[in-house]
C-alpha positions as CSV (number, residue, x, y, z in Angstrom):
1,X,166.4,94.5,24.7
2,X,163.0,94.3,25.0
3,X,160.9,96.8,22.5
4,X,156.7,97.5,23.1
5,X,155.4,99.1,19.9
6,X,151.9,100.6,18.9
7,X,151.3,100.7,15.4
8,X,146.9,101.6,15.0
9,X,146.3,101.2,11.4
10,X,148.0,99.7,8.1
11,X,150.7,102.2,7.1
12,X,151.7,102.0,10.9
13,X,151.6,98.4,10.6
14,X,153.6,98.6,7.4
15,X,156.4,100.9,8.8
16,X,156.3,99.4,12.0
17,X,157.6,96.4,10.5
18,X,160.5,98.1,8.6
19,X,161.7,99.7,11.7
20,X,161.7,96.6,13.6
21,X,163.5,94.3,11.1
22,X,166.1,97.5,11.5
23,X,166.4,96.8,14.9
24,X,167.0,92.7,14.9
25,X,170.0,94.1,12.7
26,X,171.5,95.9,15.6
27,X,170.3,94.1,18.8
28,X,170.3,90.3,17.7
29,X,168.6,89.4,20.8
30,X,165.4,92.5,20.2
31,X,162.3,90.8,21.7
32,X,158.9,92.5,20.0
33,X,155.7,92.5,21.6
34,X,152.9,95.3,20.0
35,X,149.5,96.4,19.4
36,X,149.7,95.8,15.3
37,X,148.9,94.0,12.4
38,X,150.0,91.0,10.0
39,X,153.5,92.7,8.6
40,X,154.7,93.2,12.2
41,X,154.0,89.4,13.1
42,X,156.1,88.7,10.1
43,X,159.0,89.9,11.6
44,X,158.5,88.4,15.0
45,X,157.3,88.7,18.5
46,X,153.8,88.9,19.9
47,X,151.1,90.7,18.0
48,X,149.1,91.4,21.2
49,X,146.0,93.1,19.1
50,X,145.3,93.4,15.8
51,X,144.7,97.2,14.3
52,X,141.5,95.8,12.7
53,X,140.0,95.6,16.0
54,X,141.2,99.3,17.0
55,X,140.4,101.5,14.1
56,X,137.8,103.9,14.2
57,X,137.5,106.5,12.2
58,X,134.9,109.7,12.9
59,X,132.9,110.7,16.0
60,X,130.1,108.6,15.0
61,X,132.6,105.3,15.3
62,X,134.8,106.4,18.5
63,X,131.3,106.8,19.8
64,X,130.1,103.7,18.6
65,X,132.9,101.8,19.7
66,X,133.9,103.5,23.1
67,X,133.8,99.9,24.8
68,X,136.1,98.4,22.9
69,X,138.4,101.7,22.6
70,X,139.1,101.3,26.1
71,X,139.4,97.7,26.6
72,X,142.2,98.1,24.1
73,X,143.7,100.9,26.1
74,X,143.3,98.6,29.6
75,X,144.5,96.0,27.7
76,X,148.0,98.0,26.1
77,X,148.6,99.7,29.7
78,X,148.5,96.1,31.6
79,X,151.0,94.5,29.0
80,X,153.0,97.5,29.1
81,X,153.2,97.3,33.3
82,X,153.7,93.7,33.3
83,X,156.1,93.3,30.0
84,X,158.8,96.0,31.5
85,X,160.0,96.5,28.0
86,X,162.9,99.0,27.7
87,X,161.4,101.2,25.8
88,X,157.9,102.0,24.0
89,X,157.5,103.3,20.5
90,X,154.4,104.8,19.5
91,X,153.8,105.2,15.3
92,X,151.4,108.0,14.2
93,X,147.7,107.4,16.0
94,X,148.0,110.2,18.3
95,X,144.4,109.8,19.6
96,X,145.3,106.6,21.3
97,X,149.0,106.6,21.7
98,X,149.4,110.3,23.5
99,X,146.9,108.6,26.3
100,X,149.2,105.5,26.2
101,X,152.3,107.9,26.8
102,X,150.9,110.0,29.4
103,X,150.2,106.9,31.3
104,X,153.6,105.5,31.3
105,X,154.9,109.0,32.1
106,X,152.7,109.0,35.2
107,X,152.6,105.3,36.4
108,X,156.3,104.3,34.5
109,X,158.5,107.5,34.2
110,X,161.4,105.6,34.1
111,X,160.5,103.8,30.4
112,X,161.6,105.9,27.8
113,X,158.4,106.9,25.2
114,X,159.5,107.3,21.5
115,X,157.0,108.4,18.8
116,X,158.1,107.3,15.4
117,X,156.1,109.0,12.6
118,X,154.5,112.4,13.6
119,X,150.5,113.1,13.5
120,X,149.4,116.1,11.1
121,X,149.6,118.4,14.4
122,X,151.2,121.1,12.6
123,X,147.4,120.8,10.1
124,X,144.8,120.4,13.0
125,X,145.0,120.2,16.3
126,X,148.2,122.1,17.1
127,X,147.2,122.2,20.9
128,X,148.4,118.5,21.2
129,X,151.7,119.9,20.8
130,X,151.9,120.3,25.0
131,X,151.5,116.6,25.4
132,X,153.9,115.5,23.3
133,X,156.5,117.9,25.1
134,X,155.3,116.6,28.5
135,X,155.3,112.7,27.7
136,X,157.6,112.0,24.6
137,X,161.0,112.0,25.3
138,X,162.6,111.6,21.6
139,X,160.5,111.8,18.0
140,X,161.1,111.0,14.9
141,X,159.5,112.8,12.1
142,X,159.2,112.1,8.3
143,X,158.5,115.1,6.4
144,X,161.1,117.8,5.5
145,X,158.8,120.6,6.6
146,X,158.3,119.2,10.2
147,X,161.5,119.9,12.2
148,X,160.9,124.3,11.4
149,X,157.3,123.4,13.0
150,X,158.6,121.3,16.1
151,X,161.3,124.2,16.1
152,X,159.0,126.7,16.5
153,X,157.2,125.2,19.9
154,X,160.8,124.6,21.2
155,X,160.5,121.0,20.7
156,X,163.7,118.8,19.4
157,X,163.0,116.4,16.6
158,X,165.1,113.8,14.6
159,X,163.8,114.0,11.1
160,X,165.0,110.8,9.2
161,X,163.0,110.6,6.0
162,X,160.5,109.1,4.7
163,X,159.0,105.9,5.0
164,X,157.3,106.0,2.2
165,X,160.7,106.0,-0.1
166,X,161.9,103.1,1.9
167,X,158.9,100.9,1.0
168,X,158.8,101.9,-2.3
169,X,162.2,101.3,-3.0
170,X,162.5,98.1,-1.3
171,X,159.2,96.7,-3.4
172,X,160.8,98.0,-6.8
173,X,164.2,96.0,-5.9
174,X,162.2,92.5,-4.6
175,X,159.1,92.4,-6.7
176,X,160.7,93.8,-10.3
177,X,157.6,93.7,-12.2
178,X,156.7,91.1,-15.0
179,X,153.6,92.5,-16.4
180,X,152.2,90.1,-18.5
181,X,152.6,87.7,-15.7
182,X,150.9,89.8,-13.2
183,X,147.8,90.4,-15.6
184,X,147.1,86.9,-16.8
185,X,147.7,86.3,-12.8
186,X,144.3,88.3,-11.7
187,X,142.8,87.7,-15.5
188,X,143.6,91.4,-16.9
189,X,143.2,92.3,-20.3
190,X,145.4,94.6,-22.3
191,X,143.7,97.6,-21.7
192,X,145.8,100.2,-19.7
193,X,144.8,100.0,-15.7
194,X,143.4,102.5,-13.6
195,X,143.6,102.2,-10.3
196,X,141.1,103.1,-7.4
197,X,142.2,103.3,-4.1
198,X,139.4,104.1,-1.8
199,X,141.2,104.4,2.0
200,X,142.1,101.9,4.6
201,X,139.0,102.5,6.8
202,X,135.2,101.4,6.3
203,X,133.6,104.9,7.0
204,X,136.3,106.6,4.4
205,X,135.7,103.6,1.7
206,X,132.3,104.1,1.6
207,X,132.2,107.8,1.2
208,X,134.7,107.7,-1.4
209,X,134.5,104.2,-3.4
210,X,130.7,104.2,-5.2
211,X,131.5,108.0,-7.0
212,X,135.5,106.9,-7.8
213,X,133.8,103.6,-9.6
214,X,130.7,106.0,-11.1
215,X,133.2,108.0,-12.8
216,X,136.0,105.4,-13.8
217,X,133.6,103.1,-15.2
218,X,132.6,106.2,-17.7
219,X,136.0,105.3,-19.5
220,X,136.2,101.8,-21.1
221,X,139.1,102.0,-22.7
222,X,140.5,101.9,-19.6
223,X,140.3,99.1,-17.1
224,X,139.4,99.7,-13.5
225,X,140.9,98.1,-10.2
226,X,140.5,98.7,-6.8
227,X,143.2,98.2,-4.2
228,X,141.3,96.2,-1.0
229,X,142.4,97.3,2.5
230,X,144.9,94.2,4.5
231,X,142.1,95.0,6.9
232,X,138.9,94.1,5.2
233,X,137.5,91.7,3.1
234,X,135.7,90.6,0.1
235,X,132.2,90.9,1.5
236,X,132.5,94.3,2.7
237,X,133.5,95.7,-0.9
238,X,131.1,94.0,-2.7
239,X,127.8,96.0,-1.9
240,X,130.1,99.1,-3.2
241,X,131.2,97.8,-6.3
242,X,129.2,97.3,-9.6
243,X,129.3,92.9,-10.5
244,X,132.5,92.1,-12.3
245,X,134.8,94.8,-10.8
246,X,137.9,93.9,-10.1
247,X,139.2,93.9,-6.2
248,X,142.7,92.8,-5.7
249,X,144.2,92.6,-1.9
250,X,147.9,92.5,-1.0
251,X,148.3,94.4,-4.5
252,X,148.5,97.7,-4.4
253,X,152.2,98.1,-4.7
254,X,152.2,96.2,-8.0
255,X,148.8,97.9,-8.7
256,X,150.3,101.3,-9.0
257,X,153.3,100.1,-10.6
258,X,151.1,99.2,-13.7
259,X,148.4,101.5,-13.8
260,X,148.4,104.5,-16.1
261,X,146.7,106.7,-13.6
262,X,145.1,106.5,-10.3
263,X,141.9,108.1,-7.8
264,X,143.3,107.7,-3.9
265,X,141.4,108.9,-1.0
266,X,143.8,111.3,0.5
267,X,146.5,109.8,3.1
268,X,150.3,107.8,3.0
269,X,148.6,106.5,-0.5
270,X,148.9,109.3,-2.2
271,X,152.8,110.1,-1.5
272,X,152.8,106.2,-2.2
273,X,151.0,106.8,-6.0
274,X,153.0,109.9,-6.4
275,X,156.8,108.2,-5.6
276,X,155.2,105.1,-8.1
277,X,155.3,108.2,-10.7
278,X,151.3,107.3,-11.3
279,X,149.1,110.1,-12.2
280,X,146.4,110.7,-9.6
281,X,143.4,112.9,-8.1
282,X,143.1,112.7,-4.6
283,X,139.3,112.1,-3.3
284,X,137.9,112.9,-0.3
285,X,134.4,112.3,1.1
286,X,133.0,114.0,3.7
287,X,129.8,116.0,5.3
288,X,128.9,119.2,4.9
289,X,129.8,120.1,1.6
290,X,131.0,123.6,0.9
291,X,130.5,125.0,3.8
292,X,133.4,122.1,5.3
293,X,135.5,123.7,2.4
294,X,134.9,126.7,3.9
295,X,135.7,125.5,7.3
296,X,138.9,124.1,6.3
297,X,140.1,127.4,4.2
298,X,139.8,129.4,7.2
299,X,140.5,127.0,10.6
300,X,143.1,124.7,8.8
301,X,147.0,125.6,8.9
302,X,147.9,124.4,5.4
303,X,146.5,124.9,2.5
304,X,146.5,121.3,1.1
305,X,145.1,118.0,2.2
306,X,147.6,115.8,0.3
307,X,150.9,114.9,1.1
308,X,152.4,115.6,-2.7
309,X,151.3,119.0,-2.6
310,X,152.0,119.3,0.8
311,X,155.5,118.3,0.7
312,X,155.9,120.3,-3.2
313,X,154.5,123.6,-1.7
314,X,152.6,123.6,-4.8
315,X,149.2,121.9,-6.2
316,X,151.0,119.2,-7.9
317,X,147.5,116.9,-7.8
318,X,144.0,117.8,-8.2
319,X,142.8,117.6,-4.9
320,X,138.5,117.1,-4.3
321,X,137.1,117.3,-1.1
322,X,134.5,117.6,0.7
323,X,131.7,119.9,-1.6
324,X,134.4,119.6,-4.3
325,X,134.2,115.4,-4.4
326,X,131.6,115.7,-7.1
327,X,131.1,113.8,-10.5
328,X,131.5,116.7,-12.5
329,X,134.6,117.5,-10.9
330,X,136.4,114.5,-10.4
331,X,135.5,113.6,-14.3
332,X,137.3,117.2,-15.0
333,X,140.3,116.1,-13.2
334,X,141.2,112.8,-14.2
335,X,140.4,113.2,-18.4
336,X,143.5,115.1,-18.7
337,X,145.6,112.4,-17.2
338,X,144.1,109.9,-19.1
339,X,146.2,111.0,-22.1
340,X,149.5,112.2,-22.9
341,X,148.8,116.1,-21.9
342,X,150.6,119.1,-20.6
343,X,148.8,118.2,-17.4
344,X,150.4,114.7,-16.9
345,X,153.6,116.0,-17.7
346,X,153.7,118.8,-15.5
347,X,152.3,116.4,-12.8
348,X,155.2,113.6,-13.5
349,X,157.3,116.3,-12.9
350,X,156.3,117.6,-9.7
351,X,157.0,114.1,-8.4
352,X,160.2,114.4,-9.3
353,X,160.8,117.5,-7.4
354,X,158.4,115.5,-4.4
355,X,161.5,112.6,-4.8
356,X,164.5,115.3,-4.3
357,X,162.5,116.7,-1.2
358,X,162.5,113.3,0.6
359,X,165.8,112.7,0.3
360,X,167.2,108.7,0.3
361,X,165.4,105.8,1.0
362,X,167.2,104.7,4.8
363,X,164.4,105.9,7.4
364,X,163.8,103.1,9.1
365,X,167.2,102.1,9.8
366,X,168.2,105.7,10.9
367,X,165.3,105.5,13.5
368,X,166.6,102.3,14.4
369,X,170.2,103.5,14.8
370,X,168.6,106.6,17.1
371,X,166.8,104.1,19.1
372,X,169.2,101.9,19.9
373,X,171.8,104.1,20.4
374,X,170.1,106.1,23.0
375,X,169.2,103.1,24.9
């Protein structure tokens, strides 16, 4: 059968893959064509954009970039008309995927539209609920607390776990770690590593990455490394980062496996940081200060940003946002984890009760099994 996915940014990319390697297992003659990135062409197919070119994160850059936005949308709709695959699955990137799916609906109604990997609808933007019960006819979602919320708007989901686990668990049993190696490797002393992980995106990176590196670098017993994005390079970090800081790309699996603790601009990397068991504060940079605190206290419907605490129903990590992504603050946070302190401990084991919640690794191949099976 012939599969069309639409995977807009890394993680998307990165599960994307997992769930289409799934698939060759059932249907040994799956044919792959997608709008993705470097882990999908791995598996096979024809990568028919790359995700670099597609995202933009902010008004500002949707704004900036409205040309290209929907030249890639032209471009997805014609392959999709003239490909006839048997079925299209979208992954997360509801901004540009919901469009996708309400033109098939209305030019292809026949095609059956899958959405693997839920937006945070049940955070912000709860109206998009409608469109997903008028154009998606089966979903997939991957956190435990998502089927009551689907449940309440009358809308059938398949939760299947998490993603996350799957990756994690697959890296831990075909990259077991040799530390030594992996430190004279990128030139690492013996100091113990903390990790920076500033976002996939340029707008988030450089809101977040110059005051993560101002307040790490305040600890030299500790060595500091930051975690590139697949979908950047070299030349974009370096304005950011003091000389001699260490950037490492295709990493940040092995990165978290060794460091001691972590700061990661809220997203998938933080549940990613929290299931490698690393200590962490979760950053995030944005305008308006405490009056967006405010804003998100009294308009947002949960009362967390990061997926750990999210998931725990507790503050498991410090969380800094917004007016609260300050120096002061973010130094307060991470000194007690820099040690071996009632706060580390109690944070260690909050991920374990995080671990319980998600269940088994095994996502990707029951979203496969759905798929197939319902074609």
């Amino acid at each position: 059968m012939k599969y069309f996915l639409v995977a807009g940014e890394a993680s998307g990319d990165l599960h994307a893959s997992n769930l289409m390697r799934e698939l060759q297992k059932l249907d040994a003659a799956a044919e792959f064509r997608f709008f993705g990135g470097d882990k999908m062409a791995s598996v096979g197919g024809q990568l028919v954009r790359h995700y670099r070119d597609m995202a933009f994160m902010g008004v500002v850059a949707v704004v900036m970039h409205a040309r290209t936005i929907l030249k890639n949308m032209a471009l997805c709709k014609q392959e999709i008309s003239s490909w006839k695959p048997d079925v299209l699955i979208l992954v997360d990137y509801a901004s540009f995927n919901l469009k996708i799916a309400e033109f098939v609906k209305t030019n292809l109604p026949s095609l059956p539209v899958h959405f693997y990997i839920s937006p945070k609808i049940w955070a912000w933007k709860e109206f998009r609920i409608k469109a997903f019960k008028k154009y998606i006819d089966r979903m997939y979602v991957i956190l435990p607390f998502e089927p009551a919320f689907f449940d309440k708007h009358h809308f059938a989901v398949s939760y299947v776990g998490n993603p996350c686990v799957d990756s994690v668990s697959a890296f831990r049993a075909n990259h077991p770690m040799d530390e030594p190696l992996f430190r004279a490797r990128y030139g690492l002393d013996e100091r113990p590593v903390l990790a920076v992980l500033p976002g996939s995106r340029k707008g988030e990176i450089k809101g977040n990455l110059p005051l993560m590196l101002n307040v790490a670098s305040e600890y030299p017993g500790f060595q500091v490394v930051v975690a590139g994005s697949p979908g950047l390079d070299e030349l974009f970090y370096k304005p950011l980062m003091p000389p001699g800081t260490r950037l490492l790309f295709g990493e940040t699996y092995a990165l978290l496996e060794i460091a001691y603790a972590a700061l990661v601009t809220s997203g998938t990397a933080t549940l990613e940081t929290g299931l490698f068991a690393t200590p962490q504060v979760v950053c995030y940079a944005f305008k308006g200060g405490y009056l967006a605190n405010w804003v998100f206290r009294h308009f947002m419907h949960v009362p967390f940003i990061s997926l750990v605490n999210l998931i725990a129903g507790r503050a498991v990590v410090p969380e800094l946002m917004g007016g609260l992504f300050t120096k002061i603050h973010l130094k307060t946070a991470l000194e007690p984890l820099l040690a071996e302190t009632a706060e580390r401990t109690a944070m260690l084991d909050g991920y374990r009760d995080v671990q319980q919640l998600l269940g088994a690794p095994g996502a990707a191949e029951r979203t496969a099994k759905l798929i197939y099976s319902s074609l």
